[in-house]
mmCIF file as gemmi writes it, N, C-alpha and C atoms, coordinates in Angstrom:
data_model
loop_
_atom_site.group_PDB
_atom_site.id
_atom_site.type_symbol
_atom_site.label_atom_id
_atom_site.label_alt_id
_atom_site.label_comp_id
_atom_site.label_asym_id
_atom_site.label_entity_id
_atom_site.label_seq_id
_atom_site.pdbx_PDB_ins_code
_atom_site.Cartn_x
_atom_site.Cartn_y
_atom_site.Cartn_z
_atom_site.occupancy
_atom_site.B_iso_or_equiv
_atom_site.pdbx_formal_charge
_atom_site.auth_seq_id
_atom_site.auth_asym_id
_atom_site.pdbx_PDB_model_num
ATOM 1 N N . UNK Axp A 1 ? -14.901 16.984 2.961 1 0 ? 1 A 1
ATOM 2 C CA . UNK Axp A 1 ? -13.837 16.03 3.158 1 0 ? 1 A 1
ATOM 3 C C . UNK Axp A 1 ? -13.693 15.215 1.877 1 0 ? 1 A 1
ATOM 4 N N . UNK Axp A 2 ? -12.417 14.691 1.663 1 0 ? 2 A 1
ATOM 5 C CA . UNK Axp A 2 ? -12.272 13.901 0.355 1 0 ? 2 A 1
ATOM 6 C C . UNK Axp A 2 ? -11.498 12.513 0.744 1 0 ? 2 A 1
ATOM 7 N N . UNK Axp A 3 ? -11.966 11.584 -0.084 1 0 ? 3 A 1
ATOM 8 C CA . UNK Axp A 3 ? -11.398 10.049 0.251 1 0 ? 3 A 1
ATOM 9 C C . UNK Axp A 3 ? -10.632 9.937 -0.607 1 0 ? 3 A 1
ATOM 10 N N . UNK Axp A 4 ? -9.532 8.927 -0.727 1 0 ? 4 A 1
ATOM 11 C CA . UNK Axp A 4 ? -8.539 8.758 -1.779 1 0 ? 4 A 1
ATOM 12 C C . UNK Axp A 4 ? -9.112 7.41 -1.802 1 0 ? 4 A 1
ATOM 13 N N . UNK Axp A 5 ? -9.345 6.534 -2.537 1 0 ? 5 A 1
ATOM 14 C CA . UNK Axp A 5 ? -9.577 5.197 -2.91 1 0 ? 5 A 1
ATOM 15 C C . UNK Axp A 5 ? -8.551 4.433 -3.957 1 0 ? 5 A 1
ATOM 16 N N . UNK Axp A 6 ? -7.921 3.217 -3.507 1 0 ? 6 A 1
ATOM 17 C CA . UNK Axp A 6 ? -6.907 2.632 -4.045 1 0 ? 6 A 1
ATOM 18 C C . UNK Axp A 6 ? -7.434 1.335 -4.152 1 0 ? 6 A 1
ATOM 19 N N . UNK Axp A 7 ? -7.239 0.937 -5.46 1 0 ? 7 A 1
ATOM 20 C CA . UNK Axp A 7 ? -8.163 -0.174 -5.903 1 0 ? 7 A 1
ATOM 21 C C . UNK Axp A 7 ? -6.959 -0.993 -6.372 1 0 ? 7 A 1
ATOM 22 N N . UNK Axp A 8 ? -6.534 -2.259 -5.7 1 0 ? 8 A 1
ATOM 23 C CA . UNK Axp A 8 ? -6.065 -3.562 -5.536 1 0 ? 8 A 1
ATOM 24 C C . UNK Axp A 8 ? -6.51 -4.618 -6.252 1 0 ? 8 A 1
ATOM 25 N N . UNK Axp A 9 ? -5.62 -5.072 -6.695 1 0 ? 9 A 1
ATOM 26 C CA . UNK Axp A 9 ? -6.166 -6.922 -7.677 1 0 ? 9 A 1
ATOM 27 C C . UNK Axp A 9 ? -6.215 -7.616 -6.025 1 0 ? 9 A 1
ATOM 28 N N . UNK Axp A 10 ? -6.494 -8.671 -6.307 1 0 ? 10 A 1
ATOM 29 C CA . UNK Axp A 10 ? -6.126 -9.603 -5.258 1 0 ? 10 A 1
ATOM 30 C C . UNK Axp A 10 ? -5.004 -10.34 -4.807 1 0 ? 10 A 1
ATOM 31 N N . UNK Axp A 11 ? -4.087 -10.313 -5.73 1 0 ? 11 A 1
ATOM 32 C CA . UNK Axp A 11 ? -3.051 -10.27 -6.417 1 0 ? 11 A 1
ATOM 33 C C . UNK Axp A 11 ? -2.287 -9.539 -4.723 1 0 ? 11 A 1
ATOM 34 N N . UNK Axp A 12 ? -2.293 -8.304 -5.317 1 0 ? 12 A 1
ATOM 35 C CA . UNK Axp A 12 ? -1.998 -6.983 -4.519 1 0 ? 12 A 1
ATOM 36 C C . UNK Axp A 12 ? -1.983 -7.5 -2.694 1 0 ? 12 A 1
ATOM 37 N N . UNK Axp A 13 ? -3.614 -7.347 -2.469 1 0 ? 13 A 1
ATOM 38 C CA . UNK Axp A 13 ? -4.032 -7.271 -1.374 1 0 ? 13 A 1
ATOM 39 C C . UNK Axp A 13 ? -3.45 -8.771 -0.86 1 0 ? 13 A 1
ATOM 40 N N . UNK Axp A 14 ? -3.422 -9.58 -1.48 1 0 ? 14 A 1
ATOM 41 C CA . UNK Axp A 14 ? -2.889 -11.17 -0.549 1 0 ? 14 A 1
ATOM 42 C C . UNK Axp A 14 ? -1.138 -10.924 -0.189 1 0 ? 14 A 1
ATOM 43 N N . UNK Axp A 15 ? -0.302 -10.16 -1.039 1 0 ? 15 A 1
ATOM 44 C CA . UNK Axp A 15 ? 0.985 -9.605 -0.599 1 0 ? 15 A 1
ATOM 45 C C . UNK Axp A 15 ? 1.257 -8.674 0.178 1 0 ? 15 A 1
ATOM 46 N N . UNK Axp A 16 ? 0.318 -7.676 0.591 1 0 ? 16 A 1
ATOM 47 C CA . UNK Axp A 16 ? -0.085 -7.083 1.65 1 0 ? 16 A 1
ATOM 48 C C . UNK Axp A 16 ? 0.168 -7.695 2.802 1 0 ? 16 A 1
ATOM 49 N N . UNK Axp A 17 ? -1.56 -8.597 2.656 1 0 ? 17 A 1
ATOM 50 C CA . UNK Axp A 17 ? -1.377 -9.165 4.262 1 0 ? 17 A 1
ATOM 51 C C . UNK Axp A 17 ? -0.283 -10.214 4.414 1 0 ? 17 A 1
ATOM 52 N N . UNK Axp A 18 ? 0.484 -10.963 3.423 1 0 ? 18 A 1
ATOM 53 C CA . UNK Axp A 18 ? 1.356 -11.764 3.785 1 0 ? 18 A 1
ATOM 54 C C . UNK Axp A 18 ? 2.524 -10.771 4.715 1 0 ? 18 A 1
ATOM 55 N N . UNK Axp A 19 ? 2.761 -9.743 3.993 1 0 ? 19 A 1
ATOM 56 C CA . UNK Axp A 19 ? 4.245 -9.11 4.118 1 0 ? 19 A 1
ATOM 57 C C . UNK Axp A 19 ? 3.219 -8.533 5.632 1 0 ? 19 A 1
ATOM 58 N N . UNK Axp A 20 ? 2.582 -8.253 5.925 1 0 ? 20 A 1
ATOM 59 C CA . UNK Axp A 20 ? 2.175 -7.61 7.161 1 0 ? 20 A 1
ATOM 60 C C . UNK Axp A 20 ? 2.14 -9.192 8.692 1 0 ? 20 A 1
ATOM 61 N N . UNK Axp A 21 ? 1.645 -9.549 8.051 1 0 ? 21 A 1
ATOM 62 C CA . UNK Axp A 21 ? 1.349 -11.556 8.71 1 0 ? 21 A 1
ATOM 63 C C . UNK Axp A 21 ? 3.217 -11.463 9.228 1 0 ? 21 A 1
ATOM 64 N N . UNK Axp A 22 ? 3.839 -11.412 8.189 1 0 ? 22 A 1
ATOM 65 C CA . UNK Axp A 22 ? 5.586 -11.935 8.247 1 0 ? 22 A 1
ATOM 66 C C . UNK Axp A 22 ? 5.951 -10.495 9.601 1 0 ? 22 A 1
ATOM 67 N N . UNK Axp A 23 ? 5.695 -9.73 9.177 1 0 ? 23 A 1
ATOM 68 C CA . UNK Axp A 23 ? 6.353 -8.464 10.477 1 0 ? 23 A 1
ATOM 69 C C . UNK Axp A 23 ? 6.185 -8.398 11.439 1 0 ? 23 A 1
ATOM 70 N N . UNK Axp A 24 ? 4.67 -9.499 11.456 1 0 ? 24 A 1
ATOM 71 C CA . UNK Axp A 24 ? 3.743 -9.236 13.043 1 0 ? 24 A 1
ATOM 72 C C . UNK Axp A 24 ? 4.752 -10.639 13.792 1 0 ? 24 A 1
ATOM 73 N N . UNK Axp A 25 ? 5.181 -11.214 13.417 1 0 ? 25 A 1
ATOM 74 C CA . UNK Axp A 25 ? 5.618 -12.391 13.119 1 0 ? 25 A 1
ATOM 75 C C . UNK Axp A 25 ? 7.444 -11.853 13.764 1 0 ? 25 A 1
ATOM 76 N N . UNK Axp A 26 ? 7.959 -11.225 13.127 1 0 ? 26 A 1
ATOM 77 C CA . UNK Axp A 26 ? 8.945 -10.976 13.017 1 0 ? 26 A 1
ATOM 78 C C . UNK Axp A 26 ? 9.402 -9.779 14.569 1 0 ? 26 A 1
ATOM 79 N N . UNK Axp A 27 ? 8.225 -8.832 14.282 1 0 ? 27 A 1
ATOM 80 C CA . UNK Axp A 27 ? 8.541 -7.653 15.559 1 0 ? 27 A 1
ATOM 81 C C . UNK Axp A 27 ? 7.877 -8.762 16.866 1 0 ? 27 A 1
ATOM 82 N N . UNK Axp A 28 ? 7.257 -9.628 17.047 1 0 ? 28 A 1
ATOM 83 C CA . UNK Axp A 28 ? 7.045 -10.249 18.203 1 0 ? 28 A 1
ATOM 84 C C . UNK Axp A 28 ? 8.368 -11.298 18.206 1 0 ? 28 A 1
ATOM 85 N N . UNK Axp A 29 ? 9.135 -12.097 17.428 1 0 ? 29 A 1
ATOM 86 C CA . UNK Axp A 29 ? 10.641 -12.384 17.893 1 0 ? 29 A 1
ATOM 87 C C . UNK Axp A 29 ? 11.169 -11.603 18.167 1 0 ? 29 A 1
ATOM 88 N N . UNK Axp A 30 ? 11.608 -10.447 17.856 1 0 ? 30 A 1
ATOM 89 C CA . UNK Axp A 30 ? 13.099 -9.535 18.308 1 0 ? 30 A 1
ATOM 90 C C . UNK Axp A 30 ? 12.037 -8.715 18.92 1 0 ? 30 A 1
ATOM 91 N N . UNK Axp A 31 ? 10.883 -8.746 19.357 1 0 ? 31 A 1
ATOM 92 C CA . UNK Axp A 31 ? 10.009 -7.964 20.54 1 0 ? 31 A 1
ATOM 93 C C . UNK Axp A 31 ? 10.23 -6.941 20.14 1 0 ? 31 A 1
ATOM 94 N N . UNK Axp A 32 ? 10.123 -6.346 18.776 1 0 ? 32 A 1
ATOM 95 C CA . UNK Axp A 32 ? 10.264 -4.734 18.668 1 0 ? 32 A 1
ATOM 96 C C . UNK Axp A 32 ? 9.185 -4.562 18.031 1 0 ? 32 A 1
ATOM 97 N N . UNK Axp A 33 ? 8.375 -3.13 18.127 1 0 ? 33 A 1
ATOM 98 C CA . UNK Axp A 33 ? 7.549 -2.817 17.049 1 0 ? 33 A 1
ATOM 99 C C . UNK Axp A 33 ? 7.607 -2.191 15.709 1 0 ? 33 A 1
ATOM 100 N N . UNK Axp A 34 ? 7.332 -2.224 14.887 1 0 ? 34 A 1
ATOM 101 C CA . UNK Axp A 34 ? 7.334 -1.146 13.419 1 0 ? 34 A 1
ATOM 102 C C . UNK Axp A 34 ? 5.902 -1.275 12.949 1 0 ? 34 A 1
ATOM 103 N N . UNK Axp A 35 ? 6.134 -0.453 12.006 1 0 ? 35 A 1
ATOM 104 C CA . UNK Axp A 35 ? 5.063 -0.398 10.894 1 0 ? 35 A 1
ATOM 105 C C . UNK Axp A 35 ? 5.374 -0.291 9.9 1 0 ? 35 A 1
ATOM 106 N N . UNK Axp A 36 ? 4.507 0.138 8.831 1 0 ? 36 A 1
ATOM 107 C CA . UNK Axp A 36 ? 4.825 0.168 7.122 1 0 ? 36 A 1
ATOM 108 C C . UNK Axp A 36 ? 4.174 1.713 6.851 1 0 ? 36 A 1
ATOM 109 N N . UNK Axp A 37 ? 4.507 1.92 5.568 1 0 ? 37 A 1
ATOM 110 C CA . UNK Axp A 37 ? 4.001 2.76 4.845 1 0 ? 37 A 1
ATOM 111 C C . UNK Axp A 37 ? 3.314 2.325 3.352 1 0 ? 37 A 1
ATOM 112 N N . UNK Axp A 38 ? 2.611 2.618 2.942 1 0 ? 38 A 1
ATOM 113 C CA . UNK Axp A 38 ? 2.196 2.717 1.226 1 0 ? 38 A 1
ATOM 114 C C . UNK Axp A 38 ? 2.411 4.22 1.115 1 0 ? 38 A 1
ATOM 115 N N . UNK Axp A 39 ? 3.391 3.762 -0.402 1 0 ? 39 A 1
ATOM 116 C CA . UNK Axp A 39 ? 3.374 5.392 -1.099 1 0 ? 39 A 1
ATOM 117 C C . UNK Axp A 39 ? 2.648 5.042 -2.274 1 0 ? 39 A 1
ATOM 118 N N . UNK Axp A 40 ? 1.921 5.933 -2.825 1 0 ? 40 A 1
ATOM 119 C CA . UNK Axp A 40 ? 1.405 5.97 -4.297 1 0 ? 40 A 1
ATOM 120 C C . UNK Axp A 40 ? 1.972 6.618 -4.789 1 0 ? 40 A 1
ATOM 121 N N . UNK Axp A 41 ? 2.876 6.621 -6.244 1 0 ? 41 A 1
ATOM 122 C CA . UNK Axp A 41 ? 3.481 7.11 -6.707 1 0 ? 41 A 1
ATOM 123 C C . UNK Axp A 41 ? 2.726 7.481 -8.149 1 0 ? 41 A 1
ATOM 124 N N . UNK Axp A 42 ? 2.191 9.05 -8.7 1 0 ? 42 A 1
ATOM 125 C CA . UNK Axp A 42 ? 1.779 9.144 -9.402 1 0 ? 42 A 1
ATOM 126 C C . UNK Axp A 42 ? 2.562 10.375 -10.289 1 0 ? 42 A 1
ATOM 127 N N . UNK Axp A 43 ? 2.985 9.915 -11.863 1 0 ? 43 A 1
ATOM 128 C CA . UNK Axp A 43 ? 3.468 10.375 -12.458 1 0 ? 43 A 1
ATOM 129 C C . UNK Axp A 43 ? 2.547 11.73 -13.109 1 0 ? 43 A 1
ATOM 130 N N . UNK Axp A 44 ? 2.202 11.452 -14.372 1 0 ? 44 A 1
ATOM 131 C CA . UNK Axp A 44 ? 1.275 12.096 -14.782 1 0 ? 44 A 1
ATOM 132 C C . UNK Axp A 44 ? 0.139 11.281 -15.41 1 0 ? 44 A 1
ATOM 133 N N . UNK Axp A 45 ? -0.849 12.374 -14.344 1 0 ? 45 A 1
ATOM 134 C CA . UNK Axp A 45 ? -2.036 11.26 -14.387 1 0 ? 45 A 1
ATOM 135 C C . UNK Axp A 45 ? -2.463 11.134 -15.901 1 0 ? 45 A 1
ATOM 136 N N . UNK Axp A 46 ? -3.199 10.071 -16.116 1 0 ? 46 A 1
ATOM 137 C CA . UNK Axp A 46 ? -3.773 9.98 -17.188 1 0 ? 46 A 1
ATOM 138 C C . UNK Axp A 46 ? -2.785 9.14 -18.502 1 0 ? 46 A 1
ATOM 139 N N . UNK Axp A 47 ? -1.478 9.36 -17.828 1 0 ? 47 A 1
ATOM 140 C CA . UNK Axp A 47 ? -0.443 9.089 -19.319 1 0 ? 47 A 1
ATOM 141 C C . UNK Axp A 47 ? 0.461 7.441 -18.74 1 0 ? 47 A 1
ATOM 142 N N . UNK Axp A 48 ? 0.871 7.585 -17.817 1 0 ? 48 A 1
ATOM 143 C CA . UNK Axp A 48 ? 1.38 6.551 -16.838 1 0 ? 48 A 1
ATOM 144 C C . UNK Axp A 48 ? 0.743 6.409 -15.76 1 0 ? 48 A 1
ATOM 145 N N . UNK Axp A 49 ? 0.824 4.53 -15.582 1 0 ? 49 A 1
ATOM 146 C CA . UNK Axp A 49 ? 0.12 4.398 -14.497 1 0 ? 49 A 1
ATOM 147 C C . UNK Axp A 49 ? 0.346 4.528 -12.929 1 0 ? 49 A 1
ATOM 148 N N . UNK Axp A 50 ? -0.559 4.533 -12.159 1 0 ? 50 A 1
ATOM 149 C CA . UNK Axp A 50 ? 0.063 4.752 -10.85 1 0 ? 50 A 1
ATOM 150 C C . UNK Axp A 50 ? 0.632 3.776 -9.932 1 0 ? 50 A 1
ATOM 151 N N . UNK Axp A 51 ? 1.765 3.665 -9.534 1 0 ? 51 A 1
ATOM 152 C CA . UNK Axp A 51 ? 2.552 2.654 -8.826 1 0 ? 51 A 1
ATOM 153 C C . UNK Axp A 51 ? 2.116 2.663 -7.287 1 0 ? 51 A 1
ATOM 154 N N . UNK Axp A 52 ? 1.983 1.808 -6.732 1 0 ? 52 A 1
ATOM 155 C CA . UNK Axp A 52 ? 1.829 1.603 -4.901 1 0 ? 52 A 1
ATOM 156 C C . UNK Axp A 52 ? 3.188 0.528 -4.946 1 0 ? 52 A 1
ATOM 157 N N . UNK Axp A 53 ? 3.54 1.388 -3.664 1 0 ? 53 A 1
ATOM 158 C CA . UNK Axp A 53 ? 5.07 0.937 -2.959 1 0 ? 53 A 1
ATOM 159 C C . UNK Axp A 53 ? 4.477 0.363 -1.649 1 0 ? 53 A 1
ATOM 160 N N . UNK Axp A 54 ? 4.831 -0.713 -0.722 1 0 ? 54 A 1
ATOM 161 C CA . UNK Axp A 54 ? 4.376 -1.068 0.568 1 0 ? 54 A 1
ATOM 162 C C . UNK Axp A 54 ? 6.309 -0.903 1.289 1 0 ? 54 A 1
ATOM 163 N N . UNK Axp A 55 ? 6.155 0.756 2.165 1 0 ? 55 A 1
ATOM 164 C CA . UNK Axp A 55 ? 7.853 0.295 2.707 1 0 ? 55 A 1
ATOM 165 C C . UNK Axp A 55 ? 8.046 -0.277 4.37 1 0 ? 55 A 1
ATOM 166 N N . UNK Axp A 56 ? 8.343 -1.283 4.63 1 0 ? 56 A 1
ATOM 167 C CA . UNK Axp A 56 ? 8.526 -1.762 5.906 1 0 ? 56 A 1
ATOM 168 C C . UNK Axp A 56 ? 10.211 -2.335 6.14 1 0 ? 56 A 1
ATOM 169 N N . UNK Axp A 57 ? 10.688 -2.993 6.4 1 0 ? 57 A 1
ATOM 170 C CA . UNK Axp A 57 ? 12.06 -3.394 6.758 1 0 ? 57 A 1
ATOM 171 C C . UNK Axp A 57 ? 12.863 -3.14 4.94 1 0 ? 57 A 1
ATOM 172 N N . UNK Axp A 58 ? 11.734 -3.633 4.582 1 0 ? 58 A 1
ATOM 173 C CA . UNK Axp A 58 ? 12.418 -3.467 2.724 1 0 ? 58 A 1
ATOM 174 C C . UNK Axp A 58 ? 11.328 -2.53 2.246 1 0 ? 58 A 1
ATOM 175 N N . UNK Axp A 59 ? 11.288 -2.434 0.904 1 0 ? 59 A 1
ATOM 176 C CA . UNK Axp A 59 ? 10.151 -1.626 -0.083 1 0 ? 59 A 1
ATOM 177 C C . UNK Axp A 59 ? 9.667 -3.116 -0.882 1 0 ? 59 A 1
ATOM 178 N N . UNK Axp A 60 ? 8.583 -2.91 -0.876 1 0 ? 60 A 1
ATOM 179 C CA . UNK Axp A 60 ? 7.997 -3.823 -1.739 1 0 ? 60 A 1
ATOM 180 C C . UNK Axp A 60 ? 7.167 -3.305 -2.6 1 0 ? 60 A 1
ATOM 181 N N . UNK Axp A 61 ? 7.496 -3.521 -4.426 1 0 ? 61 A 1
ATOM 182 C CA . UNK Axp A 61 ? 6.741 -2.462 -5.24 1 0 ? 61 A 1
ATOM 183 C C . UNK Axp A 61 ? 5.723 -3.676 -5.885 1 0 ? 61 A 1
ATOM 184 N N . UNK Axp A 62 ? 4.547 -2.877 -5.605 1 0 ? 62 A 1
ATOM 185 C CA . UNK Axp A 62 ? 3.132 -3.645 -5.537 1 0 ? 62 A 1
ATOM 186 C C . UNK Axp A 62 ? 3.066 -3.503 -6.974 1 0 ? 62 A 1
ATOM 187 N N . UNK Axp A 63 ? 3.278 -2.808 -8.096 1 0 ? 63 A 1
ATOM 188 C CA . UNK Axp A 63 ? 2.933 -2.251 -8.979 1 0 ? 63 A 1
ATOM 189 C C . UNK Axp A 63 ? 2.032 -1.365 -9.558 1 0 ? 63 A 1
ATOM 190 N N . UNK Axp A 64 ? 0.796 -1.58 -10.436 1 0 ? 64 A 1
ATOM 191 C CA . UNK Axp A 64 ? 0.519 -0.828 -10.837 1 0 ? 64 A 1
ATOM 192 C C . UNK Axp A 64 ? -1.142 -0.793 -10.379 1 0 ? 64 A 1
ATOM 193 N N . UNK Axp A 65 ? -1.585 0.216 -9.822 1 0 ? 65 A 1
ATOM 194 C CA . UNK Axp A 65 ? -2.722 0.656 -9.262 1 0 ? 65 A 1
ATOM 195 C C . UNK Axp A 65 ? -4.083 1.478 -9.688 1 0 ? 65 A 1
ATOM 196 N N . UNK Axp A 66 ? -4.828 1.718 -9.62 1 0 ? 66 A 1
ATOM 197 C CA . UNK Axp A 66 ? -5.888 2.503 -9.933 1 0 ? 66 A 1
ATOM 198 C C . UNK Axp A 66 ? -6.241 3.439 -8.882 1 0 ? 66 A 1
ATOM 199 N N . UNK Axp A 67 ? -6.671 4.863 -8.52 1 0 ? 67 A 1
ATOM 200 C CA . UNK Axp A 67 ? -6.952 5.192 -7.723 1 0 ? 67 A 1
ATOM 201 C C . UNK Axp A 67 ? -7.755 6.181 -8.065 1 0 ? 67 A 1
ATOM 202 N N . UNK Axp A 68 ? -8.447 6.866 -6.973 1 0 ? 68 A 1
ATOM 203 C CA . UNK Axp A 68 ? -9.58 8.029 -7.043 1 0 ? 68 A 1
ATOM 204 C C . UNK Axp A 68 ? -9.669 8.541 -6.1 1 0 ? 68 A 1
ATOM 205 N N . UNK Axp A 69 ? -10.037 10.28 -6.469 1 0 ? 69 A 1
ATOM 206 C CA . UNK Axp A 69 ? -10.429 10.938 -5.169 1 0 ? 69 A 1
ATOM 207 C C . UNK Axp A 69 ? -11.732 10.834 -5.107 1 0 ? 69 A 1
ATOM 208 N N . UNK Axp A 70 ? -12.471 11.187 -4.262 1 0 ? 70 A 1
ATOM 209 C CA . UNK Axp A 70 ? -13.714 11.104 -4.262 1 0 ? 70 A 1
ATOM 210 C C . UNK Axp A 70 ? -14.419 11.985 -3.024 1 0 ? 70 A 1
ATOM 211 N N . UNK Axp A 71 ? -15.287 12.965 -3.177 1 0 ? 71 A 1
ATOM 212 C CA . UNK Axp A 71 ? -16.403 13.49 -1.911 1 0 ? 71 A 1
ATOM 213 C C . UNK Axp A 71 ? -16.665 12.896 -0.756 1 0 ? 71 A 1
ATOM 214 N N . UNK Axp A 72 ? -16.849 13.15 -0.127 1 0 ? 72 A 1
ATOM 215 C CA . UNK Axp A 72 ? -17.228 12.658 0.767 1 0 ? 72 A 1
ATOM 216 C C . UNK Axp A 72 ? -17.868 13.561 1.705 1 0 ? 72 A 1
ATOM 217 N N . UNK Axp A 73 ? -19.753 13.393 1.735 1 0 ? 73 A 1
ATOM 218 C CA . UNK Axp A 73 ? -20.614 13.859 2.439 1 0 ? 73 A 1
ATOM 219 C C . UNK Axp A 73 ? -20.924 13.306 4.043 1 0 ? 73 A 1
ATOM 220 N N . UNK Axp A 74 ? -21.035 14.308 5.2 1 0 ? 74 A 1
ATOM 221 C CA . UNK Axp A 74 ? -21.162 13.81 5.846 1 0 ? 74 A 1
ATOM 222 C C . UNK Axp A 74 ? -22.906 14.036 6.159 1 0 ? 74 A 1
């Protein structure tokens, strides 16, 4: 099995949970549910960096990311 690991400033992760805080917020007024997506958007590795998108009612572009695959033993 393999893990993808996406490594966040804090920066990052506090706009996360805000924009997630605001929906939970938002789908309990109009009583509807949703969710989000993150896309990682990776060009070519190594040359440009990799972008994380958060898409929920809008897209919100997180910017620029670090990520890794990695093993994973069970």
């Amino acid at each position: 099995m393999r893990k993808l690991e996406i490594t966040l400033t804090e920066e990052q992760y506090q706009h996360i949970q805000e924009e997630m805080r605001y929906a939970a917020r938002t789908n309990l007024n109009e009583e509807t549910f949703g969710g989000y997506s993150l896309c990682l958007q990776v060009g070519i590795p190594d040359i440009f960096p990799a972008q994380l998108e958060m898409k929920m009612a809008n897209s919100i572009d997180l910017g620029d990311v670090e990520y890794e695959f990695t093993d994973v033993r069970n």
